[in-house]
N, C-alpha and C positions, 0 to 999 in steps of 0.2 A: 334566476336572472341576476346578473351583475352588473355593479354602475360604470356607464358608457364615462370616456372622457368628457368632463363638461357639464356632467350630470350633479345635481346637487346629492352627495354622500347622506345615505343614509343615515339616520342616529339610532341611538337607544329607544328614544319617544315613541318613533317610529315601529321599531320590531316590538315594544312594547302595545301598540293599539293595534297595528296586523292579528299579532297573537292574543289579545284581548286580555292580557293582566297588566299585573304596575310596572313601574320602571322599574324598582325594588325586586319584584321578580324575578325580570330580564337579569338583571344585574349578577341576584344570587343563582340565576343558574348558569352566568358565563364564569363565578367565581366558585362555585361548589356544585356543581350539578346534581350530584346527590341527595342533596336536599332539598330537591322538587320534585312532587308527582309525575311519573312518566308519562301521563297522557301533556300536563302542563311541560314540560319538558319537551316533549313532542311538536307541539304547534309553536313555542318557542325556535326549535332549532329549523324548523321548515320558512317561520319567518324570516330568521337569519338568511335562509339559504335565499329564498325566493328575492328580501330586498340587496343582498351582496353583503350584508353588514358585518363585517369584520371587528370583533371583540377584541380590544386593546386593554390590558389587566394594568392595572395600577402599579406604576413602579414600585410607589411604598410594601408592593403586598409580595414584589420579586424577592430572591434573594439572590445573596455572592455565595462565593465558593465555600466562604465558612457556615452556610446555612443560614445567616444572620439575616432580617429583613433590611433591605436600600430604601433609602428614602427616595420621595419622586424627586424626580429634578427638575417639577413646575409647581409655581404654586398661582393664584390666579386674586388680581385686580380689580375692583368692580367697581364702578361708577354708577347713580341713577343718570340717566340719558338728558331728561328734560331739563334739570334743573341747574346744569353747570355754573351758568351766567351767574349764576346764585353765589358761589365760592369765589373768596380770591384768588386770582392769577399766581399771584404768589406761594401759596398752601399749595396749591398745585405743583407747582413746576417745583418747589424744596423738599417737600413731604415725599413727594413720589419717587423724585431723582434719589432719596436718600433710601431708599425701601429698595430699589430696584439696584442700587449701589453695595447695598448691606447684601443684597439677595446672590448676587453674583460672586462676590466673595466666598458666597457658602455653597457656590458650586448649584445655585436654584436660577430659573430664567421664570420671567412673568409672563405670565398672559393676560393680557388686557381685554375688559371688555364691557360692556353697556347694560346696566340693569334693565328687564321689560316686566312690567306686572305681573303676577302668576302666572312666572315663568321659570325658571330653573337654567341658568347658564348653562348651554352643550359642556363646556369644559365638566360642571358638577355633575349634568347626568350622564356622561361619560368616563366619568371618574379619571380625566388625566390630571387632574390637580392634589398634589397632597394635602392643600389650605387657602383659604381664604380668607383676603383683605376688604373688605368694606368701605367707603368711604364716602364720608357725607351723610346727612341723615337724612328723612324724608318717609312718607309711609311706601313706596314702593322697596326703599334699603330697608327698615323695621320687618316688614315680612317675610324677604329675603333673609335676613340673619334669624329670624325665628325657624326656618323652614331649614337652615345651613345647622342648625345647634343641635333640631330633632335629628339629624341623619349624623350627628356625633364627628361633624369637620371640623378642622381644626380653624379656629376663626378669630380672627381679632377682630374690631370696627374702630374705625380711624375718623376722627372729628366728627363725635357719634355715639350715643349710647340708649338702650333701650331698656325703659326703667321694669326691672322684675326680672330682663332676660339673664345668665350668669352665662355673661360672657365679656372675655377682655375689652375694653375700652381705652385710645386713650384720644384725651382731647384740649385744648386750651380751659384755664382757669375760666369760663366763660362770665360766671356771675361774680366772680372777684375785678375781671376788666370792667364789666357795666357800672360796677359800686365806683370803681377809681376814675370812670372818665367823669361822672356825674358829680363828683366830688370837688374833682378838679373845678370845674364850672362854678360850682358853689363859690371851691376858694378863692374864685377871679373874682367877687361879690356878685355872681348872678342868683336874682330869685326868681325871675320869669324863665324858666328851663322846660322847654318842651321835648319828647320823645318822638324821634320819629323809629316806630316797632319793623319788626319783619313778619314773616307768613309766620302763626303757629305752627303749621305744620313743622316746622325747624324747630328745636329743640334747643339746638344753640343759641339761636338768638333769641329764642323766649329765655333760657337762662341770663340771656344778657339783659335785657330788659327789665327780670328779676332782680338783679343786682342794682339795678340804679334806684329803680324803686323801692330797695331799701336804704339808699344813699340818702334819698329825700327822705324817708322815713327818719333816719336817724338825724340828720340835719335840720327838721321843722321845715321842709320846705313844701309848699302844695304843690299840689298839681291843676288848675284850671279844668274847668267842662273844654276838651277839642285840642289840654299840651299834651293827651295821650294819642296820639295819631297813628291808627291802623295804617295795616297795605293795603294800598288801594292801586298796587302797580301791578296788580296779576294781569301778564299777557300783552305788557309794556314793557321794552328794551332796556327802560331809562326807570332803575329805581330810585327812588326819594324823591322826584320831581314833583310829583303831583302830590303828595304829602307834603312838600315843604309849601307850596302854593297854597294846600289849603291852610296851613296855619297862619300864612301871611294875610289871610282873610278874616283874623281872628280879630275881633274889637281893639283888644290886647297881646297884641302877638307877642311870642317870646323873644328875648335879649340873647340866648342862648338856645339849644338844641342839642342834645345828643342823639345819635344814628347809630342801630345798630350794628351796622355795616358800614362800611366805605362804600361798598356801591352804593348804597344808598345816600349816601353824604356827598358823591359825585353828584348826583341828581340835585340834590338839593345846592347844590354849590349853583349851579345852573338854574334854578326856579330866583333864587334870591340875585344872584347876578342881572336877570331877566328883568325886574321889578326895581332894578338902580338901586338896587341897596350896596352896603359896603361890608367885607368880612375882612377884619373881624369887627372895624367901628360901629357897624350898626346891629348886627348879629354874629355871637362868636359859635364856634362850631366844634364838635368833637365826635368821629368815626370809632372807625373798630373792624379792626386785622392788618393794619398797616401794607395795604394792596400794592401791585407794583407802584400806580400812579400816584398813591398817595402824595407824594416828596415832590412831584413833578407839576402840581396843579397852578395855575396863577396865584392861588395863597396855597403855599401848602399844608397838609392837613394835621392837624395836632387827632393823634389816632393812640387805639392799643394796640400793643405789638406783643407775640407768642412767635415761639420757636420753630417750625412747626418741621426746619431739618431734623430737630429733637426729636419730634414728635413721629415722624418718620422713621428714624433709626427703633423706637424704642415698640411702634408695631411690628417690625420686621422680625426684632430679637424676641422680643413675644410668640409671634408666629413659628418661627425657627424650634423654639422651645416647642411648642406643642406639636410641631410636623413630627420632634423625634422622640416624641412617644412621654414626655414630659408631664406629669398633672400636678396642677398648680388650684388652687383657689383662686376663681375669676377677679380681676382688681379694675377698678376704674380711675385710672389714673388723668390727674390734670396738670397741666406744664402751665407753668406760672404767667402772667401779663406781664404787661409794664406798661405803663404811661411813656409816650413819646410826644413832647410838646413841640411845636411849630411855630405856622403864624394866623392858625386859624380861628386861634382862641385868644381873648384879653380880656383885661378887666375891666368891673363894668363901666369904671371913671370913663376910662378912655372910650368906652362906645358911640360918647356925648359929643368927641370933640367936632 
């Protein structure tokens, strides 16, 4: 049987549960047939036959005239699905643009596509990709790159790392930004400085979080029962809102605040505006990733800022390196912060006036 126009195209997955082995299987015997049992081999190629699936061999595995192996000339993008909202517009639209910039220069095209849980991108088990990019962290991407390292693809993870895996990383100075926004605050004279955190599950921003907490740490500054303020925005559009509202419910509320995110300091820009307060005179404020809006808000945001066109260029060249057959010792590289001051932070004299 063959697929009708219109028909969704068989996969690998596919001929692999018709014929009752692994993908791994499938795989080794569209790539070496010899090295499968002839009865396995058998019911392998009747599957093929029966769902129309035509076996597409890995560029990287072709070769040219001089015998030499080609590299593919795709290599593939991954995003997890759900949690976009979660990353700045910005890291996006530079990181990526500069990955897919570098990529084409080297004669590679991307393919884009959406993480789903225990599931294996068609691009992977079809082997049209010579490598993959990762990007964002999250337990859906963590099991995803553990499952991408066992089958030996060539893989970077981009604002991203998973701790024990040996695989490239590279991602912002995360707990060096945290320590300098929180610092910053100190030096405006704030000692009432509350946290508003993100999802543990992020790795990021619990490094960022890590950082500030050692800010206060080394500065003598406490923290209050209620200045450490979980997420409490899981499955709400509008992060920091409702974390910054409940701190303003505090006896004692803070003078100050740092956010692990800018989304999340948008939110809060909005719960305290809600409530007639004034930023920066009555609460000063400080983000993290310098978001597009950052710059644009009614006060705008005193944030940290990371490169992340850098950060872009320097997964791709990563990648590049491993697609052509390169071994390196896996490195976790971080691109440095910086403090970007505004108008959303001041000292605490003036909060008074």
């Amino acid at each position: 049987m063959t697929s009708l126009p219109g028909q969704k195209r068989p996969t690998i997955r596919d001929v692999a549960t018709l014929a009752k082995v692994s993908i791994s299987t499938v795989s080794l015997y569209a790539q070496e047939a010899e090295k499968v049992s002839l009865e396995t081999g058998q019911r392998i190629a009747a599957a093929m036959q029966q769902l129309g699936y035509l076996h597409r061999p890995r560029s990287r595995n072709e070769k040219n005239r001089n015998g030499e192996k080609r590299k593919a000339a795709l290599f593939g993008l991954l995003i997890e699905e759900m949690p976009k909202r979660a990353f700045p517009q910005k890291f996006y639209g530079a990181a990526i643009g500069a990955v897919e910039k570098l990529a084409t220069q080297h004669n590679y095209s991307m393919l884009f596509a959406s993480i789903q849980e225990e599931r294996l991108p068609p691009m992977v088990e079809e082997e049209q990709v010579a490598g993959v990019i990762i990007v964002g962290g999250g337990p859906a991407n963590d099991a995803l790159a553990v499952k991408l390292a066992e089958r030996k693809m060539p893989l970077v993870l981009l604002d991203n790392y998973v701790p024990g895996l040996a695989v490239d990383s590279i991602l912002p100075d995360n707990e060096w930004g945290g320590y300098t926004a929180f610092k910053h605050l100190v030096e405006l004279g704030h000692q009432r400085i509350a946290i508003i955190e993100g999802p543990r599950k992020y790795k990021t921003l619990t490094d960022r979080l890590w950082g500030a907490l050692r800010a206060a740490e080394e500065c003598g500054i406490e923290l209050p029962a209620g200045y450490r303020q979980p997420s409490i925005s899981s499955g709400f559009p509008k992060k920091g809102y409702r974390e910054m509202k409940q701190l303003l419910t505090l006896a004692d509320p803070p003078s100050a605040v740092f956010c692990v995110s800018d989304r999340a300091a948008m939110g809060a820009i909005d719960a305290i505006n809600e409530a007639g307060l004034r930023i920066p005179q009555d609460i000063s404020l400080v983000g993290f990733d310098d978001d597009v809006y950052s710059e644009h808000t009614t006060t705008s945001l005193t944030t940290i800022h990371y490169n992340s066109e850098v950060m872009g260029n320097l997964a791709m060249h990563r990648l590049l390196e491993l697609m052509a057959g390169k071994e390196f010792h896996p490195m976790r590289i971080h691109v440095l912060t910086q403090l970007v001051t505004r108008n959303s932070a001041a000292t605490f004299s003036n909060t008074r006036d």
